[in-house]
N, C-alpha and C positions, 0 to 999 in steps of 0.2 A: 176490142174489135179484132177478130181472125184476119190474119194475114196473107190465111192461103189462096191459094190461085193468079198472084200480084207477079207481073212481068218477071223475067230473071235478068232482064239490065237492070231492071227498080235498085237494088240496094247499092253497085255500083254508080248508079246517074247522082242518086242521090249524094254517097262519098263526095265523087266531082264539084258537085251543084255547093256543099256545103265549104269547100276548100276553096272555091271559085270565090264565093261571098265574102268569107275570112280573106282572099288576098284584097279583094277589094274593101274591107273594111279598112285592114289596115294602111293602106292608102289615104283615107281622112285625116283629116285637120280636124280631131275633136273639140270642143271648148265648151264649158259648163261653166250655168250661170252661177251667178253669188248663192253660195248657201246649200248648192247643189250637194257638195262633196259631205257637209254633216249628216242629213238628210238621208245620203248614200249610202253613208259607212252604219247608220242604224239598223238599214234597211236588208244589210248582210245576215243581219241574225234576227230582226224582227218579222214579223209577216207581213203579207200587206194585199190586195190588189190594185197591180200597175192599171192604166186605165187611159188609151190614146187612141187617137183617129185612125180609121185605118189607113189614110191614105199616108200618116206619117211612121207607118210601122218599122221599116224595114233600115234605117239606122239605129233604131232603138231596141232591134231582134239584135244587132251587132253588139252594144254597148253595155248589155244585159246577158248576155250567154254566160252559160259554163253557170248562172246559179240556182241551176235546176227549179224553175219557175215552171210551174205549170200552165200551159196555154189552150185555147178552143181550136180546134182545126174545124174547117168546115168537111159536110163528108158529099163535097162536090166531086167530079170526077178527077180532078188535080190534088185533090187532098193529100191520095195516100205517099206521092211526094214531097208534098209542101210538109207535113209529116215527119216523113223520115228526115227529110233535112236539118226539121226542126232539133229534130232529137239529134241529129250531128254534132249540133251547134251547143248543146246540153239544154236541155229542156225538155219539161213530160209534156207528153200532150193526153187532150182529150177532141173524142169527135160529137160534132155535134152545132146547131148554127139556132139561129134564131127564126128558123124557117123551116128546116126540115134535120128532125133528130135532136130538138134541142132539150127533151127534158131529158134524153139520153146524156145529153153532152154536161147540162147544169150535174148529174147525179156524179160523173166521173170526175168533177174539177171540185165536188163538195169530197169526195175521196180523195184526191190529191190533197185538196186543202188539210185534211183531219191526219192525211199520211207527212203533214208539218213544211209543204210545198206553198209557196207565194203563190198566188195568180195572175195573170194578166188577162186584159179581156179589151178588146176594140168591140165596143158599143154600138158603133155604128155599125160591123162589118155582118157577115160578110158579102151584100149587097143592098144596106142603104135603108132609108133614106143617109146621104152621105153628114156626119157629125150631127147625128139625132141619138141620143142614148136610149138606146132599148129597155126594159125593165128588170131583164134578169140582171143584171148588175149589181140592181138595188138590193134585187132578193139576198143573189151570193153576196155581199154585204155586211146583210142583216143576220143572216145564217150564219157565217162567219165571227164576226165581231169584229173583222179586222178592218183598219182604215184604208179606204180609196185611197189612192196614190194618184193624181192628174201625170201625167208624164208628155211631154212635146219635143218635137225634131225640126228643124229644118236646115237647109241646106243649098250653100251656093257652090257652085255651080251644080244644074239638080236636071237630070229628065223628068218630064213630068207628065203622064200618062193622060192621054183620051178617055178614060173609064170614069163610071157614076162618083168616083171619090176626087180624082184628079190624082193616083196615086203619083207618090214622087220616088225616085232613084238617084240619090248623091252619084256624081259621078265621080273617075277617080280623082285622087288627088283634089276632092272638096274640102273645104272649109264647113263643117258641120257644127249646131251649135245644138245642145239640151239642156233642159232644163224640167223643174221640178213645182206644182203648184203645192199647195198647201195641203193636208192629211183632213180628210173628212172621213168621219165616223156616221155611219147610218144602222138608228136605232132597228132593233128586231120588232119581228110582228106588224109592221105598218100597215092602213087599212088602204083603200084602193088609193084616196086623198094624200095619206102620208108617203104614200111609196113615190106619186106623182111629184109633191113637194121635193123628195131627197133627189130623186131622176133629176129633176130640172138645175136643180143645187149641181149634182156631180157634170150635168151640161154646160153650165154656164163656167164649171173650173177649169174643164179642157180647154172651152173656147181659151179662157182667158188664159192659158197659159201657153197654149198655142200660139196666139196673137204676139202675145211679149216676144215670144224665141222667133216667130218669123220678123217681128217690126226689127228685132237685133240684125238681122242676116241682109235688110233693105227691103224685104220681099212683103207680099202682099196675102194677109191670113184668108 
């Protein structure tokens, strides 16, 4: 996607915006569940697609940076910073949503993918229905070969946003807690039936790993 014509604060807001984030990351009290760290250390040099709520994104953009993961931007009007931020933080992006631009967006993260980049994908994003997995997920997948990764955040003490997801913001100096569901593989080719079975499959592993990391934190999934 062409860049030109993009504000000329855009690549300084963004610098800010990405540094602002980093000091507030590392302000957390990170903590990973059992099993977390093996899991982790494969997942350096294996492939994978991450695959999390959107509303629990944004400590999880923190704890995963710098490994050049490929991610969906949407190509809303906020995009083209949320974007460059992204890429601040080390991470490719691709544009594109489940609504508008998305076979654009699936074809740039199957090129990431094949240029030997992870993926991550919020399923539900980027406006909803809030924790319903979409279908491309399944597709990129299948296409792929490579395993879902479930991935979950939460966090006490946390702002927690009026928006259709309930997004949340660790504040500083939280207690943050992640963790890791189990690696599901979804076979290729699936017919409309199959692809719905594996979608529900990869729904019910975020819920569940969701749930575990917020019941840790006292909080409500």
């Amino acid at each position: 996607m062409s860049r030109a014509g993009t504000p000329v604060w855009l690549p300084a807001a963004s610098r800010l915006a990405a540094l602002g984030f980093a000091a507030l990351g590392r302000s957390w009290r990170i903590e990973y569940a059992a099993g977390y760290a093996e899991l982790d250390a494969r997942l350096h040099t294996e492939r994978c697609i991450y695959a999390l709520w959107h509303a629990r994104l944004l400590p999880l953009v923190y704890t995963h940076r710098h490994r050049g993961v490929g991610v969906l931007i949407s190509r809303h009007r906020d995009g083209e910073l949320i974007a460059r931020v992204t890429e601040a933080l080390g991470y490719r992006t691709a544009r594109g949503s489940s609504t508008r631009g998305a076979e654009a967006g699936v074809l740039e993260m199957l090129t990431l993918a094949a240029a030997g980049h992870s993926l991550a994908i919020t399923p539900d994003g980027p406006r909803g229905p809030a924790r319903r997995v979409k279908p491309g997920l399944t597709y990129l997948a299948g296409r792929t070969g490579w395993p879902v990764v479930p991935v979950a955040a939460a966090a006490r003490p946390a702002w927690v946003f009026d928006s259709w997801d309930r997004f949340m913001v660790p504040r500083p100096w939280a207690r943050v807690h992640v963790a890791y569901g189990e690696p599901i593989r979804v076979p290729s080719g699936l017919d409309e039936a199959g692809n719905e079975l594996w979608r529900s499959r990869i729904e019910a592993a975020i819920e569940e790993v969701t749930a575990r990391v917020t019941a840790s934190m006292g909080e409500r999934a």
